[in-house]
N, C-alpha and C positions, 0 to 999 in steps of 0.2 A: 641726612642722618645715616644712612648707611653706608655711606663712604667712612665716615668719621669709624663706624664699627667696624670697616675694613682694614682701616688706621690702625687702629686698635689691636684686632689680632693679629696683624702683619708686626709692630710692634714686640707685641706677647712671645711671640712664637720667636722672633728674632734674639730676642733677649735671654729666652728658657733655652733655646738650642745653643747660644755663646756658654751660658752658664753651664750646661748639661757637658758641652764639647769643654770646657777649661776643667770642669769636673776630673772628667776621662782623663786629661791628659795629665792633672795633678797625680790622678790615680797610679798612672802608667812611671811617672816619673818618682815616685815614693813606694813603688815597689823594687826598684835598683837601691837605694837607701835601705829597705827593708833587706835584699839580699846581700850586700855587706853587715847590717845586723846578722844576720843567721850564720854568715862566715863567722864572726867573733865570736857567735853564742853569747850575743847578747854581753858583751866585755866591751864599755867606751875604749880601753887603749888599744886593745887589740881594732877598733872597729877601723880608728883613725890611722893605727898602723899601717891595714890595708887599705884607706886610701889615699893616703901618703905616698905606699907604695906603688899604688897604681898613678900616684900625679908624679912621684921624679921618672917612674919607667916613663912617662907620656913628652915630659921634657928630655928625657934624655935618648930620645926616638930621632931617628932623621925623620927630613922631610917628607920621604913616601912609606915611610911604616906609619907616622899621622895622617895622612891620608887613606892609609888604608885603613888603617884603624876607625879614625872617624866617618869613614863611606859605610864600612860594618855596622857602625851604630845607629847611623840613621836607617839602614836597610832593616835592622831588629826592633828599633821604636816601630817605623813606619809599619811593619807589619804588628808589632803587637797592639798599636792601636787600630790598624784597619781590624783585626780578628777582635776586637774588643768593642769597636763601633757596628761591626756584622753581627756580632750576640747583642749586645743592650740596644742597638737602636731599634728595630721591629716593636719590643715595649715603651723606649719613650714616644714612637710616634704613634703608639693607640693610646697612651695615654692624653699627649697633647690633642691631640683629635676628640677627647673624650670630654678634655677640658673648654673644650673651645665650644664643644655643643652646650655643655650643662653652663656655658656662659662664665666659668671661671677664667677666664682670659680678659674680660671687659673687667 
């Protein structure tokens, strides 16, 4: 029986942290969305103007300004999610840990 309850929260925990982490990174990734909104001021043609504009500049890049380009982005994701996974995670892991006693995990 208690292997099966090990099952179980191994399970829990595995599934709440995929969700928790796809969470974040829905988060992280619709605040870029959001900051071309704020460029427009909230204006659909102007929104898609800028990024229109930011897709023929990206095509019409040579090869090593996309590369640079795209090395930048992932260096500013990658950190705004590491800084964002350093602040929220300490609370979802006493939460999980809190769940898992009071048995909300089985």
């Amino acid at each position: 029986m208690r292997s099966s309850e090990a099952l179980t929260d191994l399970a829990y925990v595995a599934l709440t942290t995929t969700g928790w982490l796809a969470g974040n990174l829905l988060g992280i990734l619709g605040c870029a969305v959001a900051m071309f909104i704020v460029i427009s001021h909230g204006h659909v043609d102007t929104f898609f103007l800028h990024v229109d504009n930011l897709a023929s500049r990206y095509v019409a890049a040579d090869l090593g300004r996309r590369e640079a380009f795209e090395h930048q982005l992932v260096q500013v994701f990658v950190i705004v999610l590491g800084v964002t996974l350093a602040v929220r995670g300490p609370l979802f892991v006493r939460r999980v840990r809190r769940e898992l006693r009071e048995g909300k995990g089985a």
